[in-house]
BAFI-3210 file (N, C-alpha, C; in Angstrom, 3 decimals, decimal comma, padded with zeros to 6 digits):
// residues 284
n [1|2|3|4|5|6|7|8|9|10|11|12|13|14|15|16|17|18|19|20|21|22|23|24|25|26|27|28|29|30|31|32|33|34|35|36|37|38|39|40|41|42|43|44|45|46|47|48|49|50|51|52|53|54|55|56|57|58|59|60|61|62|63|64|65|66|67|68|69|70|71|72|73|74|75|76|77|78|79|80|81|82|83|84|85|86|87|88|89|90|91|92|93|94|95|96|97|98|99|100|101|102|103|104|105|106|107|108|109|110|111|112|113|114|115|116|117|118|119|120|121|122|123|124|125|126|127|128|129|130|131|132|133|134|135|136|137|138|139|140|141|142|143|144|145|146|147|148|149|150|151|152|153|154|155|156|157|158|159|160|161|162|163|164|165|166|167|168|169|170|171|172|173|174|175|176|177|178|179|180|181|182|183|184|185|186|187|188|189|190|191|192|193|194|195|196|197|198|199|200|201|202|203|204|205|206|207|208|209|210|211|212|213|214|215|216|217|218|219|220|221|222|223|224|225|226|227|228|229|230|231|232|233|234|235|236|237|238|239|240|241|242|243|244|245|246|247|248|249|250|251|252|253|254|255|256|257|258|259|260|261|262|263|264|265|266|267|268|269|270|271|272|273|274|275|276|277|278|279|280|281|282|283|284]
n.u [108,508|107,512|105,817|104,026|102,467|101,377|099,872|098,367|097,021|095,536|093,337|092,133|088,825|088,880|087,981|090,161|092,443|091,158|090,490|092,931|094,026|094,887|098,401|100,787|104,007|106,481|108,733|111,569|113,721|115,733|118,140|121,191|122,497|125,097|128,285|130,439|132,320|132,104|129,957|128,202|125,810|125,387|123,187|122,948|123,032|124,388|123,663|121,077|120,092|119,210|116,942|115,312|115,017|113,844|111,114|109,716|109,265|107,879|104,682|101,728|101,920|100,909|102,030|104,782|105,605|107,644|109,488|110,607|113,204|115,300|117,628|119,724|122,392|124,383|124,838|124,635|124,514|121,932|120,781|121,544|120,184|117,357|117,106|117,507|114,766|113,527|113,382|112,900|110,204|109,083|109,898|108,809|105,933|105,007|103,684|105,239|105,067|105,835|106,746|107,036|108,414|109,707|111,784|111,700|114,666|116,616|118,966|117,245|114,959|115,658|115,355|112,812|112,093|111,652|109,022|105,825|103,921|103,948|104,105|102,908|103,008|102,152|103,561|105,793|109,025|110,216|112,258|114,463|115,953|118,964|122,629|125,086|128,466|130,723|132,613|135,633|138,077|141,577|144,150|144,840|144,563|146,644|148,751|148,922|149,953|152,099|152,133|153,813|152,604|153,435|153,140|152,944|153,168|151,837|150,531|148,556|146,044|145,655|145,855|143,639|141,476|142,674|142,132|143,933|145,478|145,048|142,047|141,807|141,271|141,051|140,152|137,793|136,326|136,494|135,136|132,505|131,775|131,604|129,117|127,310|127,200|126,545|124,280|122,750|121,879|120,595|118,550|117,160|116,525|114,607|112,709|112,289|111,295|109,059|107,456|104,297|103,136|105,012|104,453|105,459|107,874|111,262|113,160|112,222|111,718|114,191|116,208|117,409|116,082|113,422|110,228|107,318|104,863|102,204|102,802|104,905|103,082|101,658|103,453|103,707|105,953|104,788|102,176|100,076|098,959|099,080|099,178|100,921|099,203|096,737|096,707|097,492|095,226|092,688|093,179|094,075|091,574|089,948|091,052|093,124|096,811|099,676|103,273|106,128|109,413|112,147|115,694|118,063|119,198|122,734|124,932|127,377|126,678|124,420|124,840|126,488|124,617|123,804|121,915|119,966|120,664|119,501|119,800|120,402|122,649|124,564|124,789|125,321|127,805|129,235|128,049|128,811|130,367|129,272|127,203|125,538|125,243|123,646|121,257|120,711|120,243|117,476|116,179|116,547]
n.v [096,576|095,817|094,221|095,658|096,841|095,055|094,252|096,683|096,735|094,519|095,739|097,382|097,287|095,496|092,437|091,524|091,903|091,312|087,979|086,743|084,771|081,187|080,491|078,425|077,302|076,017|074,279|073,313|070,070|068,872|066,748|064,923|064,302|066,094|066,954|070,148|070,005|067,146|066,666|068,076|069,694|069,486|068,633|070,217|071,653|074,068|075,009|075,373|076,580|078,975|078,661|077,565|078,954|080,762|079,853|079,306|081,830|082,891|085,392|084,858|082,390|079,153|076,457|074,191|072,605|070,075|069,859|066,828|065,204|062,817|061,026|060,429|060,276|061,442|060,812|062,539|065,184|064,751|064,805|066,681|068,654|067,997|067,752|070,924|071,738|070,508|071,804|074,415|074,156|073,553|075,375|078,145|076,713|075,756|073,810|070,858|068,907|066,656|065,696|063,107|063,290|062,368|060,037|059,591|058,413|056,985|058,726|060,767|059,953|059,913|062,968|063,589|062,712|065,143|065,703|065,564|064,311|062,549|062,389|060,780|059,765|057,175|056,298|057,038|056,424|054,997|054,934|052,454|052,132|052,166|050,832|052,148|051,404|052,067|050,837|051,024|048,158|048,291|047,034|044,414|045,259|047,390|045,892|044,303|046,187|046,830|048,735|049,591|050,015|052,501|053,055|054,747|055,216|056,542|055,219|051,696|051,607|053,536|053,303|052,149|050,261|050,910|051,365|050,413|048,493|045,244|043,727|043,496|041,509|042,409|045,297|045,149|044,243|046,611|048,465|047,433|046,877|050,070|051,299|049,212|050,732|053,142|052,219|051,508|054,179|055,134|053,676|053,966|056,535|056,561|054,594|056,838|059,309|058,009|056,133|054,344|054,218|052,772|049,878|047,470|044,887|044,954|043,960|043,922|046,421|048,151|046,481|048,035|048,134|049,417|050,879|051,353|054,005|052,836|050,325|051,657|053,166|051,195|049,674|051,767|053,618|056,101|058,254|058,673|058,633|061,430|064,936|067,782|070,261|069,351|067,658|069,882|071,449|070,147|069,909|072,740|074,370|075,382|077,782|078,248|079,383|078,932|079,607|078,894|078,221|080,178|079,216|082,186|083,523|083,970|086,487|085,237|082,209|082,542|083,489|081,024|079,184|078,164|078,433|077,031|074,145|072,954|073,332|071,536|071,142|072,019|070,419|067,585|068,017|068,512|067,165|063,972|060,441|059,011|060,449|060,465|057,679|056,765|057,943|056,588|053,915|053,783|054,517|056,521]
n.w [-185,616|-188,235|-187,230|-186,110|-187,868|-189,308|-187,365|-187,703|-190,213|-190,367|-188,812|-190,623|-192,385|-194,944|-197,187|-198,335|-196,000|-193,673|-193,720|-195,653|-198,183|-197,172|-197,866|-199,431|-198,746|-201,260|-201,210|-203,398|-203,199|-204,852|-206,628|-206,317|-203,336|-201,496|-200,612|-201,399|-204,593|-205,452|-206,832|-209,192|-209,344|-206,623|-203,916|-200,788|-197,079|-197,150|-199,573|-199,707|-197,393|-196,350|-198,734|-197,419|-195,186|-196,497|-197,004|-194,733|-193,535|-195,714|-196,397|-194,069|-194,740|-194,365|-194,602|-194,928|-198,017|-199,156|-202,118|-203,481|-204,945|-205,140|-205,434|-203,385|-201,532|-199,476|-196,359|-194,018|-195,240|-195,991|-193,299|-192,211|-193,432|-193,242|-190,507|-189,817|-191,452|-189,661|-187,210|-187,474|-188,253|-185,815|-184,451|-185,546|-185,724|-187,918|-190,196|-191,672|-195,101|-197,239|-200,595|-202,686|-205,707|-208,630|-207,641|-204,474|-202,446|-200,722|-199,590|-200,040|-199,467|-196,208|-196,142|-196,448|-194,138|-192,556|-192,221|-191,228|-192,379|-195,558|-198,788|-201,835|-205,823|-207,546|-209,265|-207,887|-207,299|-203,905|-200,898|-200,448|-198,169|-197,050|-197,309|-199,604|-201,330|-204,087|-206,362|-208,539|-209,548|-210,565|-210,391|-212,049|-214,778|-214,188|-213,861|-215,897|-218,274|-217,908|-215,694|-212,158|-208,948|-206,751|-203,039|-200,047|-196,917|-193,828|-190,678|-190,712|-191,888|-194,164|-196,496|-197,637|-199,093|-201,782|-205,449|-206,859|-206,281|-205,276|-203,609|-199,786|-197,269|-194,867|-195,311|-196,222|-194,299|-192,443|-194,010|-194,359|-191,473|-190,918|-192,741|-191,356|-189,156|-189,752|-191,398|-188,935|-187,969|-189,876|-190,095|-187,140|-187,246|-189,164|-187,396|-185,532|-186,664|-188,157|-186,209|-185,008|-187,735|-189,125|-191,095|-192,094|-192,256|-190,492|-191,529|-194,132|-194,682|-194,246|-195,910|-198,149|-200,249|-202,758|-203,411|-205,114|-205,367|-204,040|-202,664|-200,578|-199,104|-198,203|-196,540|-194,862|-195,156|-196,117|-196,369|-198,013|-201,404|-203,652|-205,023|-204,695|-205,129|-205,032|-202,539|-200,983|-200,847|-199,836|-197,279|-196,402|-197,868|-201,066|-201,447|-200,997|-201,765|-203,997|-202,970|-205,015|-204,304|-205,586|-206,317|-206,584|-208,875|-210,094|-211,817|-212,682|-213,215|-214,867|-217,347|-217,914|-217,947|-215,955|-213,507|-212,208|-211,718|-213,957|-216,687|-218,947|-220,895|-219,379|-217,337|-219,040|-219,173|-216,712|-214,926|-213,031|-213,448|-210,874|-209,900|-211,776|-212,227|-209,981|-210,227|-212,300|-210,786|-210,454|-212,925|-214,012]
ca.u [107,825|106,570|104,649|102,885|102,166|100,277|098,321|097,092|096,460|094,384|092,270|091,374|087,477|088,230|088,302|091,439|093,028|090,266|090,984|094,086|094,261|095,975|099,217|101,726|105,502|106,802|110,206|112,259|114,431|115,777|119,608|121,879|122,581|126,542|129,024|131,559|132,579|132,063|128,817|128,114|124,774|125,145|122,084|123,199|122,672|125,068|123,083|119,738|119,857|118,511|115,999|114,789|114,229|112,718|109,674|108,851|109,013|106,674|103,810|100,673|102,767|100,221|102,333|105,554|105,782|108,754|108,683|111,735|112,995|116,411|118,530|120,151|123,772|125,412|123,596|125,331|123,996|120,465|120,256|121,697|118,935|116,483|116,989|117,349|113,470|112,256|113,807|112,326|108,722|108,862|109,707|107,548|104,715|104,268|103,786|106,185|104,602|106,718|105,561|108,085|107,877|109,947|112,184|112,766|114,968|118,113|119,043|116,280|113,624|115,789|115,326|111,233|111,565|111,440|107,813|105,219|103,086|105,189|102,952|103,637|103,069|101,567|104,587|106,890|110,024|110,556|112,536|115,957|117,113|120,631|124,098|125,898|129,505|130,690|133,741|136,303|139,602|142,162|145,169|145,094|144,838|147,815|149,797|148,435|150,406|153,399|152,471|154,049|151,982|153,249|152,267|154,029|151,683|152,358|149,457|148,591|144,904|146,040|145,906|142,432|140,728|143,158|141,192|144,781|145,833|143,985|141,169|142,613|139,984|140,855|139,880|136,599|135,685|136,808|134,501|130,902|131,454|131,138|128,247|126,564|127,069|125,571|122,883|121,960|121,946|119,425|117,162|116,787|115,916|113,095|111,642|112,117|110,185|107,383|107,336|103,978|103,086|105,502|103,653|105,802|109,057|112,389|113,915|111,873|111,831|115,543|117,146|117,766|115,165|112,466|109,399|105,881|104,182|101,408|103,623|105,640|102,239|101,248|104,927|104,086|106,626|104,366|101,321|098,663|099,059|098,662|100,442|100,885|097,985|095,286|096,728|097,337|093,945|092,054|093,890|093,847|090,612|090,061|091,378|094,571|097,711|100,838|104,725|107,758|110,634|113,164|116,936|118,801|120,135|123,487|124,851|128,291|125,608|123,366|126,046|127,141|123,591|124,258|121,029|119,165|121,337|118,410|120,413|120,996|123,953|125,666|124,463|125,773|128,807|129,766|127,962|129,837|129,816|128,855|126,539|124,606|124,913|122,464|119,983|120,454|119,763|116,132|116,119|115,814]
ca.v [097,525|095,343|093,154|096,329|097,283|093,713|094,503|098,035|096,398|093,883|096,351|097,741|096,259|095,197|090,952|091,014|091,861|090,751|086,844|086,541|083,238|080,601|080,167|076,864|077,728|074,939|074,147|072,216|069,455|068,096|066,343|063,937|065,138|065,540|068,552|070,215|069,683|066,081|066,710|069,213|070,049|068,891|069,585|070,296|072,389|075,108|075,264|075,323|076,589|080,152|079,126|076,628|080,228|082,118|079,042|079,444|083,255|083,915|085,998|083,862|080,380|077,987|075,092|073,941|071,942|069,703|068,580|065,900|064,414|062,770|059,533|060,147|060,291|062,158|061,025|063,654|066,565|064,882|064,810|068,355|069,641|067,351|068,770|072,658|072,016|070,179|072,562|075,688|073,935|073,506|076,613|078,627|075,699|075,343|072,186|070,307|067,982|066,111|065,122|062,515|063,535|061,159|060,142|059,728|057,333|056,358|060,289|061,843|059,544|060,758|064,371|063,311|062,732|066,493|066,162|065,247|063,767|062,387|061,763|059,895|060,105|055,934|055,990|057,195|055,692|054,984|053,810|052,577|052,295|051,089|052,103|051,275|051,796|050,931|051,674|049,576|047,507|048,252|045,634|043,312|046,643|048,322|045,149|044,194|047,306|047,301|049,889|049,817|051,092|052,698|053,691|055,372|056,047|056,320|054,268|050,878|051,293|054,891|053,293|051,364|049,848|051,494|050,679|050,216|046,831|043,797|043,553|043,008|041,243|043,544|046,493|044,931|044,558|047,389|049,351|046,757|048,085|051,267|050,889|048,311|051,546|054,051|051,873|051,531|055,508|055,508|052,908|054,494|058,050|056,048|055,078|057,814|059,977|057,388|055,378|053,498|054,566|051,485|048,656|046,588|044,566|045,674|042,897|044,188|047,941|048,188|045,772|048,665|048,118|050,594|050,463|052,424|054,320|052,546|049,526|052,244|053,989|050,120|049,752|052,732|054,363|057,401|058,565|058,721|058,876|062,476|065,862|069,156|070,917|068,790|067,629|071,121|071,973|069,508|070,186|074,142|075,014|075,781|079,262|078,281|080,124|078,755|079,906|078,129|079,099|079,529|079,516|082,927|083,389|084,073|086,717|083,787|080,969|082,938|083,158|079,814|078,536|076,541|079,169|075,988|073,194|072,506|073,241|069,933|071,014|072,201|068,967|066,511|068,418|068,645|065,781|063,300|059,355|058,858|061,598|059,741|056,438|057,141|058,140|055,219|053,006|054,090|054,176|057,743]
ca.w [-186,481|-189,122|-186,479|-185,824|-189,476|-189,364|-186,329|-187,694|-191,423|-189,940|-188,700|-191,982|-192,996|-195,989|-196,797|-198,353|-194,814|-192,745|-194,264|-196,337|-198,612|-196,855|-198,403|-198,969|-199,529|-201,780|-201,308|-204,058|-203,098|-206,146|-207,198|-205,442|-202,292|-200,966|-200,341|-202,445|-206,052|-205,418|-207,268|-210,297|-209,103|-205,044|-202,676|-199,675|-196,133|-197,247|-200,893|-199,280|-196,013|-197,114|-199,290|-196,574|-193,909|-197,158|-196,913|-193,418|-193,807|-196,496|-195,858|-193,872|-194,686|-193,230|-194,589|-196,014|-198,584|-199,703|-203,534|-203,703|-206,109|-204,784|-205,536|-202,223|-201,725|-198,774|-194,834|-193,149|-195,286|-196,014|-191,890|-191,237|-194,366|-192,517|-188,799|-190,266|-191,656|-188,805|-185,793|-188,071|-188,193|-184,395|-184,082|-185,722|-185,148|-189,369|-190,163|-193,215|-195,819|-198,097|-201,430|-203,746|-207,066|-209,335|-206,682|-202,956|-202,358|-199,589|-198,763|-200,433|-198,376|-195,294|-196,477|-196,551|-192,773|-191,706|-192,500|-190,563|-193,617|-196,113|-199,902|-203,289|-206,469|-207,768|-209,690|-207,340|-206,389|-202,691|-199,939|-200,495|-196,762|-196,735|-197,533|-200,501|-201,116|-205,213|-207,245|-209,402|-209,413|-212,001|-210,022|-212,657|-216,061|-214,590|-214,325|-218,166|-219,303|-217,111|-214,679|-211,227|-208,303|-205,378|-202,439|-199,202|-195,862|-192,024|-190,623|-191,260|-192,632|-195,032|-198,007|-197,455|-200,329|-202,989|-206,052|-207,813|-205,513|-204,861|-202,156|-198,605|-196,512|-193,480|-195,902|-196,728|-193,064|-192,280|-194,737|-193,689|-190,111|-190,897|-193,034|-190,886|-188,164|-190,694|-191,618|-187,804|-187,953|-190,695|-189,383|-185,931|-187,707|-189,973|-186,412|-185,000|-187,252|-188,537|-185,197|-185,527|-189,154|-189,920|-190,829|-192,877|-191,047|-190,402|-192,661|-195,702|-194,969|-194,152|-196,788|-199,230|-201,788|-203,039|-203,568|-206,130|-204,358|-203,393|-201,628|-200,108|-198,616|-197,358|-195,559|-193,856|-195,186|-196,725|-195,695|-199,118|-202,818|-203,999|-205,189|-203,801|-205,021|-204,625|-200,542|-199,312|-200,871|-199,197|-195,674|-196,262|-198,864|-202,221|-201,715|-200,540|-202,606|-203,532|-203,487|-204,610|-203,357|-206,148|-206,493|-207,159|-210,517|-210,450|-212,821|-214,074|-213,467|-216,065|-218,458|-218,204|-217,936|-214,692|-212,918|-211,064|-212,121|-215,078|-217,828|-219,890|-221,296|-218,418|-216,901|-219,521|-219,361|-215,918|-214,334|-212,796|-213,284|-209,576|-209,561|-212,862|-211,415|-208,465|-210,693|-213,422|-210,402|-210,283|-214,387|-214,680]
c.u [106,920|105,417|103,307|102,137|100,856|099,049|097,120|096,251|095,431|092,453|091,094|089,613|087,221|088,861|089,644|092,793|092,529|090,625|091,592|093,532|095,336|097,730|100,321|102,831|106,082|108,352|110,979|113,076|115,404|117,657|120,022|121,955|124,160|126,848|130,218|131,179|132,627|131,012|128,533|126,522|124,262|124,134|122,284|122,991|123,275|124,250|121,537|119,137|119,111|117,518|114,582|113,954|113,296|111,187|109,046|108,600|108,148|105,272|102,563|100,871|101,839|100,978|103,833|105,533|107,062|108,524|110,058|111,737|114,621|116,898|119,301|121,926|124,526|124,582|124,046|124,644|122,435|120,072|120,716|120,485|117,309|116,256|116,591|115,660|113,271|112,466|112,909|110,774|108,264|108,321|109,303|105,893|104,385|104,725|104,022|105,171|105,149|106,163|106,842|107,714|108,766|110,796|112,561|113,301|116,206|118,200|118,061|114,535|114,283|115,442|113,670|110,769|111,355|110,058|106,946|104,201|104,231|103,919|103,641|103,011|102,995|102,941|106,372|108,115|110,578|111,207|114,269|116,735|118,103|121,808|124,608|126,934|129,988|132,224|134,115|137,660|140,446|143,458|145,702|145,512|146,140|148,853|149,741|149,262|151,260|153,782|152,771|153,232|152,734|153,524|152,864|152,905|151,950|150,785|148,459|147,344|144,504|145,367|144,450|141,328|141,328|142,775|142,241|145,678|144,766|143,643|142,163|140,971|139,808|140,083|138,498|135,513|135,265|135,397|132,537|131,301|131,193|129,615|127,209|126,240|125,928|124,301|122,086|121,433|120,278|118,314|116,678|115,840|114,550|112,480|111,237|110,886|108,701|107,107|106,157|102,835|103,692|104,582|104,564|107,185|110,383|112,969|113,869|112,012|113,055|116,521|117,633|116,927|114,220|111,034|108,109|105,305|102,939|102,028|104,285|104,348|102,068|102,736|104,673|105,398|106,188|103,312|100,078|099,434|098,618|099,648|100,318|099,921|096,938|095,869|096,116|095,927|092,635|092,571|092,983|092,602|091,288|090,537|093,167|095,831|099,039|102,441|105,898|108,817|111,929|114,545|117,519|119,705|121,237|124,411|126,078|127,339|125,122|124,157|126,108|125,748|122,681|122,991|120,866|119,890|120,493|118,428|121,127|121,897|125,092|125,556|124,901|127,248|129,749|129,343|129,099|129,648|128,973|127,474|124,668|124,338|123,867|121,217|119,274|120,020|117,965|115,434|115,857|117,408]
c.v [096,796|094,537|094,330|096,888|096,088|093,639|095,868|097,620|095,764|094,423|096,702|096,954|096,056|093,405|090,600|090,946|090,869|088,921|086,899|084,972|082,373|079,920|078,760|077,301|076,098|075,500|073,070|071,485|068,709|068,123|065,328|065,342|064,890|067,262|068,605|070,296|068,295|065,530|067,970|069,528|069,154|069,762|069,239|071,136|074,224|076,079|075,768|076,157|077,915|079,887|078,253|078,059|080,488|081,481|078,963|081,202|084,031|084,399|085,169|082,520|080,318|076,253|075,366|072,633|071,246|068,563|067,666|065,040|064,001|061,512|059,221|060,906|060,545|061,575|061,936|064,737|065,920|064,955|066,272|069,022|069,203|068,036|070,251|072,398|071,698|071,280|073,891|075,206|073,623|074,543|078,213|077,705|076,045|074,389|072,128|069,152|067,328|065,428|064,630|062,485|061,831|059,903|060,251|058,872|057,525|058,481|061,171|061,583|060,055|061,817|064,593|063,685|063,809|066,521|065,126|064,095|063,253|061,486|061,675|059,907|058,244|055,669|056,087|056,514|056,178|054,114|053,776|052,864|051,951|052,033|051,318|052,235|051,603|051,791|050,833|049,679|047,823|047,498|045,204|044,310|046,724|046,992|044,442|044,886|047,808|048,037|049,430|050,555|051,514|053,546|053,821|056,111|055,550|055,972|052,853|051,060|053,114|054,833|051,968|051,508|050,998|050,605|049,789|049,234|046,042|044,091|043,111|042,439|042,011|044,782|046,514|045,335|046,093|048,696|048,515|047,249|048,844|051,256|050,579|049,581|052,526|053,603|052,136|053,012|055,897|054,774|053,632|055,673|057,370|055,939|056,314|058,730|058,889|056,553|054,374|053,441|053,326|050,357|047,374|046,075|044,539|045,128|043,315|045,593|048,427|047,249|046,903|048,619|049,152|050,082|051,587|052,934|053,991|051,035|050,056|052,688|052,114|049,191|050,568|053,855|055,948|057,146|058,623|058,530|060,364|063,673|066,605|069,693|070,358|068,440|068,468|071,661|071,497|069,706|071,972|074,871|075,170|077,023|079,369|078,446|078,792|079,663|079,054|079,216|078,526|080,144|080,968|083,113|084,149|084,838|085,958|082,785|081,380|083,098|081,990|078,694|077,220|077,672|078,015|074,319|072,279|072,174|072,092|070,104|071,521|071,141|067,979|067,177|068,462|067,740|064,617|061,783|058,828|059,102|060,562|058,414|055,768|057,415|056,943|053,793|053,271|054,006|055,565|058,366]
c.w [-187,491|-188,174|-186,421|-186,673|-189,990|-188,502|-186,947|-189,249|-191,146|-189,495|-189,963|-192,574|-194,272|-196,096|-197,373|-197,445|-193,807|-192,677|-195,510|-197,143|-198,059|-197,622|-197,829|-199,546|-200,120|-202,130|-201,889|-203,435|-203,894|-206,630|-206,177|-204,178|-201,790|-200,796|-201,244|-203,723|-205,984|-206,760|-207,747|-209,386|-207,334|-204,066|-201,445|-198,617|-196,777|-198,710|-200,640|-198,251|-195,934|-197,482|-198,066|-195,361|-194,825|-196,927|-195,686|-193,498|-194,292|-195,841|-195,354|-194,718|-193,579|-193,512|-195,229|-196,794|-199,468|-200,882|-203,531|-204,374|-205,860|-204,818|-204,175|-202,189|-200,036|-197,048|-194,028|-193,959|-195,563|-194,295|-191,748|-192,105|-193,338|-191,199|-188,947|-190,356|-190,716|-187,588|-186,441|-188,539|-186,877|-183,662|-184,517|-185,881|-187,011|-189,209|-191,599|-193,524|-197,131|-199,456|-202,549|-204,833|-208,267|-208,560|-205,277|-202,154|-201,260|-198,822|-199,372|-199,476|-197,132|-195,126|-195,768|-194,798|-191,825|-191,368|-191,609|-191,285|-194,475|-197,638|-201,161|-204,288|-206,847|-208,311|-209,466|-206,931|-204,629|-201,516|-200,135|-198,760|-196,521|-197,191|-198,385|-200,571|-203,077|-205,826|-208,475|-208,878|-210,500|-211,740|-211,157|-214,402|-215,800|-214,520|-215,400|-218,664|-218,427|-216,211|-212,829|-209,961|-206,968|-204,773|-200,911|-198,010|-194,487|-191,612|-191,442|-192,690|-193,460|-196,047|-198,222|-198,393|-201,680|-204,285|-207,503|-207,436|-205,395|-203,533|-201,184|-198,085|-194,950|-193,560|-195,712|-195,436|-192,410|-192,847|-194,341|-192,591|-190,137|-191,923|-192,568|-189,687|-188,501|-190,910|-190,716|-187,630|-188,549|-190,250|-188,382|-185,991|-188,392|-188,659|-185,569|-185,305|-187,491|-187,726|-185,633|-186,506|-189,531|-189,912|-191,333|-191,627|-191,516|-191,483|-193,919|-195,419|-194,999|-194,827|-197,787|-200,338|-201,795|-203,682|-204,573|-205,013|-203,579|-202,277|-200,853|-198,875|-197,279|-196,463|-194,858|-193,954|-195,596|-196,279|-196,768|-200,346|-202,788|-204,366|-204,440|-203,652|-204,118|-202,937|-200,233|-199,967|-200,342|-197,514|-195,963|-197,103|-200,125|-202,508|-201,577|-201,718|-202,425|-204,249|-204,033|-204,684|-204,403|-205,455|-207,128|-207,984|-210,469|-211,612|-213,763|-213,898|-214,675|-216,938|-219,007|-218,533|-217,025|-213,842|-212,222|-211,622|-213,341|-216,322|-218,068|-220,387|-220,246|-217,532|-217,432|-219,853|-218,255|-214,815|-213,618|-213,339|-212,095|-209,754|-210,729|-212,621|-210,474|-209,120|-211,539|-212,694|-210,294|-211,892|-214,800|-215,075]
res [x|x|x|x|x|x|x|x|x|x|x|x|x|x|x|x|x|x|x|x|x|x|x|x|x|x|x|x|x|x|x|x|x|x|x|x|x|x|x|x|x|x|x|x|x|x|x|x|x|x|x|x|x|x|x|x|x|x|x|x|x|x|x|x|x|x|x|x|x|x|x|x|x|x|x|x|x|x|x|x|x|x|x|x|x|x|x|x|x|x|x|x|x|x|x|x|x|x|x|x|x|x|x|x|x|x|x|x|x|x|x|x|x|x|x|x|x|x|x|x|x|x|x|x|x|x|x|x|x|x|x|x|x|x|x|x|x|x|x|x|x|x|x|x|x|x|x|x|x|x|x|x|x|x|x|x|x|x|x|x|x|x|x|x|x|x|x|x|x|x|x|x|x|x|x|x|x|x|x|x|x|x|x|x|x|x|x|x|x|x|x|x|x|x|x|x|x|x|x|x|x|x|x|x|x|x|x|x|x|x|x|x|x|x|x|x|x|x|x|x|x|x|x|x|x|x|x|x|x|x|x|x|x|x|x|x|x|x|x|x|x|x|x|x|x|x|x|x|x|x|x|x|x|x|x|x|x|x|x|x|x|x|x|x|x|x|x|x|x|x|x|x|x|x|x|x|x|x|x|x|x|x|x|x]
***
């Protein structure tokens, strides 16, 4: 019914039917990325996955646009958010364009890879391919202050890397294998998507480091310098509209003031260490 509501409007001779303004749905990306309560403000498939249809949906969407702004965190939900956009720009044939605002780093540059384009911001942070793991020891604290630890578990490797015993070197291994597996995961997906866009070599693009956005662009890891506007207005005209695609306000979110996870005091309140960690490596 509505398809046919579009065919008979069209008809109409006037130019605001006749040619529409091309529109760009801009779709936020923005926080660590993980699942759960792991993370006060976690962006993930389950958090997203909605507003991700509403941006292919909108009315004469000739583009999507992804603004990201992500420290990383989770590779399992930045690849299921990642696949969701790219399988839903396949299949309605819009084409994704990724644009790193302060941010897109380890799972937030994964996130990037839905997009066909992928653009930066001179001051952007980018890159970050690797896997880090980090915690602490307190071994040596709780036996400072007399405390006893223990610990009761059917299988040998249960109680693996308990942060309240001394390192095992089986543990250690144990935890670089997997890692070294994951990493291979993430590398494969970087060629995958930017095949031969890469210019820079494996050694330096895949050590984990990050890079401004104009060393990032000459790695091949991004595709120009530029923002949203000005791109999709040079791709699509000066006429071209845009949407973003917000978050639904909540009527206990709006109470509490937790609406788009924006609120600074429900942010320095419910934050995590982790969660702040990821960001403080970038300096923001």
């Amino acid at each position: 019914m509505l398809k046919k509501i579009r065919q008979l409007l069209a008809k109409i001779p006037f130019p605001p039917f006749q040619n529409p303004a091309p529109v760009v749905a801009i779709l936020p990306l923005e926080g660590v990325i993980g699942s759960g309560s792991r993370f006060t403000s976690a962006l993930n498939l389950a958090g997203v996955e909605e507003k991700i249809s509403q941006a292919f949906d909108v009315y004469n969407v000739k583009a999507v646009a992804l603004a990201v702004n992500s420290p990383g965190g989770s590779p399992v939900q930045s690849e299921l958010i990642m696949r969701r956009i790219q399988k839903l720009s396949e299949e309605k044939k819009i084409p994704v364009y990724a644009f790193a605002e302060d941010v897109a780093a380890s799972g937030g540059y994964l996130i990037s890879l839905a997009a066909e384009e992928i653009y930066t911001h001179e001051a952007s942070i980018v890159g970050s391919i690797g896997v880090i793991s980090a915690g602490f020891g307190f071994s040596k604290a709780i036996e400072k202050i007399g405390v006893e630890r223990r610990v009761y578990a059917a299988g040998d490797n249960k109680s693996i890397l308990d942060p309240f015993q001394p390192e095992k070197d089986k543990d250690i291994k144990l935890l670089k294998d997997m890692q070294k597996e994951i990493h291979e995961f993430f590398k494969n997906l970087v060629k995958e998507r930017r095949g031969d866009k890469l210019k820079g070599t494996q050694k330096v693009m895949f050590s984990g480091q990050f890079w401004a956005g104009k060393e990032a662009m000459k790695l091949g890891l991004v595709d120009g310098i530029g923002d949203i506007h000005s791109v999709m207005k040079e791709k699509l005209g000066d006429k071209t509209k845009f949407r973003r695609i917000k978050e639904e306000k909540g009527f206990i979110k709006g109470l509490l003031g937790m609406s788009s996870g924006k609120s600074r005091i429900s942010e320095e309140i419910l934050a995590t260490l982790e969660d702040r960690s990821l960001w403080a490596r970038f300096g923001l």
